[in-house]
C-alpha positions in Angstrom: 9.6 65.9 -136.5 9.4 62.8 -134.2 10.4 63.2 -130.3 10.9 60.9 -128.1 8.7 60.7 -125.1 9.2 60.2 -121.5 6.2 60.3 -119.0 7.1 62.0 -115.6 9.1 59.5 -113.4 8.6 60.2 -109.7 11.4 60.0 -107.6 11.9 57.7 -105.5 12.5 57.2 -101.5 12.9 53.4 -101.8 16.2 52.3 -99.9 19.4 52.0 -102.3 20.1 48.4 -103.7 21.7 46.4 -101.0 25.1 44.6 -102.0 24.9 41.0 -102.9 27.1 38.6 -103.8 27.5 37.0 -107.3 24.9 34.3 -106.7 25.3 32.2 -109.9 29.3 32.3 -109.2 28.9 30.9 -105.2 25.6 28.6 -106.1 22.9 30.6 -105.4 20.6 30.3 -108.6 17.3 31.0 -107.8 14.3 28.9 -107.3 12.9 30.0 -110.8 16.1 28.5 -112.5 15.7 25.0 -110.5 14.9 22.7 -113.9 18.2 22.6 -115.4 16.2 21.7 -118.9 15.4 24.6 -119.3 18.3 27.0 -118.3 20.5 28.6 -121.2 20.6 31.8 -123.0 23.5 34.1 -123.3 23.5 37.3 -122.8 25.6 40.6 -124.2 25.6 44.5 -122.6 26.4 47.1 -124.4 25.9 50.7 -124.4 25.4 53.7 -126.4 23.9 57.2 -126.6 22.6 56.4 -130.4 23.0 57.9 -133.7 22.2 61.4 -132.3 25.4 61.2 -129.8 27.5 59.6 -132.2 26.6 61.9 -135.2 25.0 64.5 -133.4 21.8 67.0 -134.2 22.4 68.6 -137.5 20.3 71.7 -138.6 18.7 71.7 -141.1 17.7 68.7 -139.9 18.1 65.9 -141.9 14.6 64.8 -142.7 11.0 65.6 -141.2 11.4 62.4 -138.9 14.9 63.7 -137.3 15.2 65.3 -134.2 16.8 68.6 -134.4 17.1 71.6 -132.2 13.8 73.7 -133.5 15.6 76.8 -132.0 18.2 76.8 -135.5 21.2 75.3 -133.4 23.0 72.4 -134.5 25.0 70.1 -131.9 27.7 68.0 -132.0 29.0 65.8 -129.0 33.2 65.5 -128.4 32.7 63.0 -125.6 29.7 61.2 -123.9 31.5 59.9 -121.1 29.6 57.4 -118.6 30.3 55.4 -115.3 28.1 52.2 -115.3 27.4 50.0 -112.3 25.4 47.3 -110.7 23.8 45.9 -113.7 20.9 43.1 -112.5 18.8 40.7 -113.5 15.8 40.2 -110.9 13.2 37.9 -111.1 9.7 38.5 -111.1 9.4 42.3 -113.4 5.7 42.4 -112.8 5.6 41.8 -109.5 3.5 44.9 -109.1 1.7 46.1 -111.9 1.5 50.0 -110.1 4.6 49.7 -109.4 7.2 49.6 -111.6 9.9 49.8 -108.8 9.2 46.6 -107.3 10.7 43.4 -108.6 11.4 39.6 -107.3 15.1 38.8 -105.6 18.1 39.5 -108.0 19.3 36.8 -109.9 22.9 38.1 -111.4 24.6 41.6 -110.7 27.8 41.9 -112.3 29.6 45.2 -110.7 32.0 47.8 -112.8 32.1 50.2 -112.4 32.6 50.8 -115.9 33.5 54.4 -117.5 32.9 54.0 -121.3 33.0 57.4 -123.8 29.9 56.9 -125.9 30.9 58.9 -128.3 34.2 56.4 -129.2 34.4 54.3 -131.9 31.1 52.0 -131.4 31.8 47.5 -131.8 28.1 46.7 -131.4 25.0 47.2 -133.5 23.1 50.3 -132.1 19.3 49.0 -131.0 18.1 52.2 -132.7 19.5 51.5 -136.1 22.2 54.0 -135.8 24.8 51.1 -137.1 28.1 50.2 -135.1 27.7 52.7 -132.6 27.3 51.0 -129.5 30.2 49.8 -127.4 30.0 46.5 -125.4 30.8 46.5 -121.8 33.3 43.5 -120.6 30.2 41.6 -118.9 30.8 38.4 -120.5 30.1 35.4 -118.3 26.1 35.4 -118.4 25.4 32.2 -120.4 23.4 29.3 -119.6 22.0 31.2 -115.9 18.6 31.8 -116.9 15.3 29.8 -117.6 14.3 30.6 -121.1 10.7 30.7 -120.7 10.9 33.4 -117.8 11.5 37.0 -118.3 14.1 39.2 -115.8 13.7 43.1 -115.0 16.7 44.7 -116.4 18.4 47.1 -113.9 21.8 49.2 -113.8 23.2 52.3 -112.3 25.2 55.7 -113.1 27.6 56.1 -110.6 30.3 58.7 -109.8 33.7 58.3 -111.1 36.5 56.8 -109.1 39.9 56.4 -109.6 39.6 52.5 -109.2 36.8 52.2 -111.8 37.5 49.9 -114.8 38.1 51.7 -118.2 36.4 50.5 -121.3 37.9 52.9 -123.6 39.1 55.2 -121.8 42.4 55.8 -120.3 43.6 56.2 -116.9 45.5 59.4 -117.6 42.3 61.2 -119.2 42.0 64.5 -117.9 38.2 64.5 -118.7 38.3 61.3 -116.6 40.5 62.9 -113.6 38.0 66.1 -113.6 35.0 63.6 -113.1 36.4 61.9 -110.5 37.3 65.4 -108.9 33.9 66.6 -109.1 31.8 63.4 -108.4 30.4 63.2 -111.7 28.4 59.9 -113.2 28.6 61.6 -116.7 30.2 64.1 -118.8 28.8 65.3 -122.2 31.4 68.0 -123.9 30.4 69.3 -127.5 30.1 72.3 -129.6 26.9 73.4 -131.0 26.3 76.2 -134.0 23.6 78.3 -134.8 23.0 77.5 -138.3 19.2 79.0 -139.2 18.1 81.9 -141.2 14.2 83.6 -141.6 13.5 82.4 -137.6 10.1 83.5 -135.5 10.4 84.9 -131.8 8.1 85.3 -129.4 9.0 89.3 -129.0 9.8 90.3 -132.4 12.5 92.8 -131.5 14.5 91.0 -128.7 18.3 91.2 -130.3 19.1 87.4 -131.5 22.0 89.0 -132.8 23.9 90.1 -129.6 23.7 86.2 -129.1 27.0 84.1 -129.4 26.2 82.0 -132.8 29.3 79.7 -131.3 29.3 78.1 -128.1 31.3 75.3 -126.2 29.4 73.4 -123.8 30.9 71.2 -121.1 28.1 69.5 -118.9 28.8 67.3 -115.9 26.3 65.7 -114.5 26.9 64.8 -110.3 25.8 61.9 -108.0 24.0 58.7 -108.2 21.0 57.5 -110.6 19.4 54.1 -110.7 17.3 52.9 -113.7 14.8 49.7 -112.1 13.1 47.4 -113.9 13.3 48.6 -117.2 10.6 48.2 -120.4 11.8 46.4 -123.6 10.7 47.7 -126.8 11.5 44.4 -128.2 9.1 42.1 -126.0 6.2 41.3 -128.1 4.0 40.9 -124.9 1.4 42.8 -123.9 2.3 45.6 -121.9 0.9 46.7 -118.8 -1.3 48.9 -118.8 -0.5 52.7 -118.7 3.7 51.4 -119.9 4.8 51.1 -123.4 6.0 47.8 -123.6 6.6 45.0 -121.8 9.1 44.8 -118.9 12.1 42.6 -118.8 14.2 40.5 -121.1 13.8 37.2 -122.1 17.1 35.2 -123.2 16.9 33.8 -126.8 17.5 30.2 -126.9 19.4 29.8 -130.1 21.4 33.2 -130.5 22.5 36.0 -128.5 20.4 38.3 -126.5 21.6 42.0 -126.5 21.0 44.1 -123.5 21.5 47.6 -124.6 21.5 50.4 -121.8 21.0 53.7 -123.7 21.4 57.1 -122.8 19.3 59.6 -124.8 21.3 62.8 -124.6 18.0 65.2 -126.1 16.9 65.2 -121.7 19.4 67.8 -121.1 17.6 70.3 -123.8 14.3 70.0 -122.9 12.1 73.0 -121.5 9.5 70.6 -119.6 9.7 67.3 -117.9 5.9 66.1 -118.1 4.9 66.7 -121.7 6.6 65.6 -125.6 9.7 67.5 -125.8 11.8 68.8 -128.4 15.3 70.2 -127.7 16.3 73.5 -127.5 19.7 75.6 -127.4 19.1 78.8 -126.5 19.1 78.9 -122.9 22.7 77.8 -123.1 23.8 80.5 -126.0 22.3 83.3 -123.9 23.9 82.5 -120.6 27.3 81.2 -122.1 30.6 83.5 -121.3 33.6 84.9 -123.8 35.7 83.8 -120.6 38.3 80.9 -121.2 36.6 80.4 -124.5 38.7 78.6 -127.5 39.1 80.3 -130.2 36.8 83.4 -130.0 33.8 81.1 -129.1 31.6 81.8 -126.0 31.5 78.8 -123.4 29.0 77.4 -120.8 29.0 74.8 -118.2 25.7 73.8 -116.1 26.9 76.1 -112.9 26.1 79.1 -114.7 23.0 78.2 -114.6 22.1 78.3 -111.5 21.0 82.0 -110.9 18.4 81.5 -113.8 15.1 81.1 -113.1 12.7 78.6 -114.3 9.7 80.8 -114.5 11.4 83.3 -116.1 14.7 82.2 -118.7 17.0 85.4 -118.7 20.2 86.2 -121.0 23.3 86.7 -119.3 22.8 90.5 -118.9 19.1 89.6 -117.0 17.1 90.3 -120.1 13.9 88.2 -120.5 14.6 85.6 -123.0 11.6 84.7 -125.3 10.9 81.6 -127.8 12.1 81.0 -131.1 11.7 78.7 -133.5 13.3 78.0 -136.8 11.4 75.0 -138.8 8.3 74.8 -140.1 5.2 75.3 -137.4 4.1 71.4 -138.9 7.2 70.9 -136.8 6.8 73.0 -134.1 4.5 75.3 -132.3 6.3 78.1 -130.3 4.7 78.8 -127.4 3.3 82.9 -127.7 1.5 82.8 -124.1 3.7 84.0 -122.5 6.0 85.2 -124.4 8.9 84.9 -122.3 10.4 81.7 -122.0 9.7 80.1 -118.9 10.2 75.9 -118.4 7.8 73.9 -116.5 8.6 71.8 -113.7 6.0 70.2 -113.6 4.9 69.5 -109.4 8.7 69.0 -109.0 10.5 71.6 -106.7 12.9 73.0 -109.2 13.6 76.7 -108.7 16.7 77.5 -111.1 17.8 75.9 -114.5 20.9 74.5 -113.0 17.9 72.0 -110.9 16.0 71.6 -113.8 18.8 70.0 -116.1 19.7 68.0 -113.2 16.5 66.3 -112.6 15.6 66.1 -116.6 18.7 64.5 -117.3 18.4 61.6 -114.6 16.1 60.2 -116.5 18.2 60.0 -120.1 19.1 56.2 -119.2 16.7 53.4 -121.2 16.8 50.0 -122.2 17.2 49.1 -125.6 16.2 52.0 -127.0 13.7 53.7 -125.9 12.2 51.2 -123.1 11.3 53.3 -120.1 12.8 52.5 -116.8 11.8 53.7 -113.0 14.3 56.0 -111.9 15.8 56.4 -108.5 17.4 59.8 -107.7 19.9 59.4 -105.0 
């Protein structure tokens, strides 16, 4: 089973991005864009959260290369709702070569901000071959601006939900739109997720699995500001610097449309570490989640019920030590034995309770095209 991989992102005390005006629309194309023989290129943004938001994480999974929830859970995504701001084209992407922060002067930002539900009905081929899953964003005046034999970091924000935000697909009347906008939230991921495994390992072979809920609503809102800076492009054929994965930036296609997609990979807020390979787990959730205001029978948690677990030691909802379990094959997946209570690492971030941890693992869901690493800014 393949996972995607994210090294640990530092977070950053750089200043936030100062407002600038349109500069193609008053004039102000920059000095790298001077020989008008060589401007052109048009560009498209779209979004999307991938096969795995739009189709969710089945159990069994559905091959040995799928990612699925090695503790036996399978999840499934009712809305992937985003705000998405400030998106920027900057000159100059390798400006530093340590730093991945710092790039040239901005040439374009084109401002939403923009709240799009991922997991609606997709008109844009998904980068990671998930089909029509990807939604274009109304950013559609970025032709001819750019010299075709530079490249551009590729920048853009999550931002919290206003009322006076422009709605993709998404109505004004939404009340999962109103109760982000309420609580200052730059994402909302709502789903359901079932326990689905049978003949599963734990790391204490007589904790009681079976006082767990096997059905569980989750509803996690995700607050403030993120930026994602100068992003890598898994479809530059450069060589990358060394220590990234690929090349930064994007370089406009002369003769056909270049896609810009800014992908969220929704796996972040089920990982147990933030420095190391990671594959998601559910139990954390199932053992903290409440019968209270459930539908239907099912047990329910949000991310503020999280907050008086500890990191160093995961407990169930009645203060229980919670240990390990895993569910596929130990090709797939090696449960952790020492010790045997679950504990997540935070690596050397100060992150005392799981409510933090979520938090800071999530900020760093947002890619380009794929799987192309940005820098992230935590505001």
């Amino acid at each position: 089973m393949m996972s995607r991989f994210a090294a640990s992102i530092p977070k950053s005390v750089a200043p936030t991005f100062t407002s600038v005006a349109l500069a193609i629309a008053i004039g102000g194309a920059s000095s790298a864009c001077t020989d008008n023989a060589k401007r052109g290129g048009e560009l498209q943004i779209t979004a999307s959260a991938e096969g795995l938001g739009s189709n969710g994480y089945a159990f069994p999974p559905v091959s040995a290369q799928a990612l699925a929830f090695v503790d036996g859970w399978e999840v499934k995504f009712e809305r992937i709702l985003v705000v998405i701001d400030n998106i920027r084209l900057a000159e100059m992407p390798d400006k530093n070569p340590g730093d991945q922060s710092a790039v040239g002067p901005n040439l374009v930002i084109r401002r939403g901000p923009f709240v799009v539900d991922l997991k609606g009905s997709g008109n844009a081929e998904d980068k990671g071959l998930a089909g029509e899953v990807a939604i274009r964003l109304p950013v559609d005046d970025l032709n001819g601006l750019f010299d075709l034999e530079q490249r551009y970091a590729f920048g853009y924000d999550l931002v919290p939900a206003t009322a006076q935000a422009k709605l993709v697909n998404v109505s004004a009347d939404d009340p999962e739109l109103l109760d982000m906008i309420a609580r200052g939230n730059r994402a909302l991921l709502v789903g359901h997720a079932e326990f689905k495994a049978e003949g599963c390992k734990s790391s204490i072979p007589n904790y009681p699995f079976d006082a767990l809920p096997t059905a569980v609503d989750f509803r996690f809102g995700l607050p403030g500001k993120v930026s994602y800076v100068n992003c890598q492009n898994p479809e530059n054929f450069g060589k990358a610097i060394d220590g990234e994965e690929s090349q930064r930036g994007i370089q406009m296609l002369p003769h056909a449309v270049t896609t810009a997609q800014i992908t969220l990979h929704t796996d972040h807020l089920f990982w147990s570490n933030i420095t190391h390979e990671n594959l998601p787990i559910f139990d954390q959730y199932a053992a903290n989640a409440s019968a209270s205001g459930a539908l239907d029978g099912r047990f329910s948690v949000d991310l503020e019920r999280l907050k008086s677990v500890r990191v160093s030691a995961i407990t169930d909802r009645t203060g229980s030590a919670l240990p390990w379990r895993s569910c596929v094959d130990s090709s797939q997946y090696v449960m952790p034995t020492e010790p045997g209570t679950m504990t997540f690492d935070p690596g050397s971030q100060a992150l005392t309770d799981l409510y933090e941890f979520v938090q800071f693992s999530a900020a760093s869901m947002g890619h380009l095209n794929a799987d192309g690493l940005c820098y992230v800014e935590r505001k």
